[in-house]
C-alpha angles and dihedrals in degrees: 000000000000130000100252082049092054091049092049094046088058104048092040089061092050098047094051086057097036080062100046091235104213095217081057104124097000093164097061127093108253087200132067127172118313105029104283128136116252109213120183117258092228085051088040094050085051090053087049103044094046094044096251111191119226089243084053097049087044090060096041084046083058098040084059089055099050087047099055092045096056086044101054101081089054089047101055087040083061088047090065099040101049084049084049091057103038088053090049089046098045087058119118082234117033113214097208096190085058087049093050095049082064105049085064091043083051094061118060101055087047092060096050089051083052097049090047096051093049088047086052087052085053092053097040096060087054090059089064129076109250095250090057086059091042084055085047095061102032084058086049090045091054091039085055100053089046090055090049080049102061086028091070097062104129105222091048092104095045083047094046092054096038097054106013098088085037095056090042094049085050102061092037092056087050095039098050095026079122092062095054092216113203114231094260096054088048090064102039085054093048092047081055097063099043095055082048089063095049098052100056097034090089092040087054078047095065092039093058105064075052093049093054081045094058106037077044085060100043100051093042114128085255112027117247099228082165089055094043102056092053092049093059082049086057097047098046091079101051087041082058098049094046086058089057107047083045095050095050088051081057088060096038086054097049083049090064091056131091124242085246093054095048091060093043085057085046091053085054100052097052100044082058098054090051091054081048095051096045087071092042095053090160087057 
């Protein structure tokens, strides 16, 4: 990852919770016994922190609601679709036209999710008093001169490409310690993910200049919606091609495996659904 990617991670981050992003957490229960509203303690330090009222928190809570609710169809159409590809990819033989086909079913209901979630972020910045937004990006504005901070050490890049393969090759081998990868398999994987990276670093390029314009947009003194709303239109087309992009790695991956190590994958899965299933007994 580079090290503009790395900055804009960060504040991203930062700025969806800043914002108390409703979709934040959307496959959590809201409700425990009794009756209370469960919020989420990250949510709930942001709301603290940025001097969220109740009534605020009331209208971003509903916001979250409405949210869900509109994303649901097109989560439970990923659902089936991604059941659809693991189960195309798991195969002994992959059938990679199949997979493909997929790929173009996948993402259309992606995008929507994506559009609704950035529309949430829009509303939920209405939801906050100018000079909420004015401590937001104050905060963003200090987080971002730390980062350069740190950034500007002068051996990062010599760190970076002294230990970054080795890292990677680290949690790979312990994530995937089950699959007994050979060697080989250990380094076209991870010269998978390397050209995947490179693939989508110029497209993150061009979202980022989108990302400042919307968060821009969102802690002006009077939230543009206007501009918003143009921004999100801009940003649909490099998301999807990050998904993609994404989406195709996935197929070449399941290509280095052997037939014996994609059902292996498969066993887990299932066994983890059936875990998942086991705490959701009215599914």
């Amino acid at each position: 990852m580079s090290t503009r990617n790395i900055k804009t991670t960060i504040i991203a981050l930062f700025f969806v919770g800043a914002l108390c992003l409703p979709v934040f957490s959307l496959a959590a229960s809201d409700i425990q016994p009794g009756g209370n509203v469960r919020i989420c303690p990250v949510k709930q330090f942001f709301y603290t922190f940025f001097n969220i009222t109740e009534e605020q928190q009331q209208e971003l809570q509903q916001i979250k609601d409405a949210t869900r609710d509109e994303m649901t169809p097109y989560i439970e159409d990923m659902k089936e679709l991604g059941d659809q590809m693991a189960e195309t990819l798991l195969t002994e033989s992959i059938d990679t036209a199949a997979a493909a086909d997929l790929i173009e079913l996948m993402i259309p209901p992606k995008s929507a999710m994506t559009v609704i979630k950035l529309n949430a972020r829009v509303e939920s910045a209405q939801v906050l008093t100018s000079e909420q937004r004015a401590d937001i990006q104050e905060v963003l504005n200090d987080v971002s001169d730390f980062i350069d901070y740190v950034m500007a050490y002068p051996r990062l890049d010599e760190l970076k490409a002294k230990y970054g393969d080795r890292l990677i090759r680290a949690m790979m081998d312990r994530k995937l310690e089950f699959l007994n990868l050979s060697e080989e398999q250990k380094d076209a994987l991870l010269a998978l993910m390397k050209a995947t990276r490179e693939s989508i670093e110029p497209i993150s390029a061009e979202l980022e200049p989108l990302g400042d314009q919307l968060k821009e947009a969102l802690l002006a003194e009077t939230v543009d919606t206007v501009a918003a709303a143009g921004i999100i239109d801009r940003m649909i087309e490099p998301k999807e091609q990050i998904m993609e992009i994404k989406l195709n790695a996935q197929i070449e991956a399941a290509l280095l495996l052997t037939p014996e190590q994609r059902t292996i994958i498969k066993e887990k899965m299932e066994e983890h659904q059936k875990y998942h299933d086991g705490f959701n007994p009215g599914k």
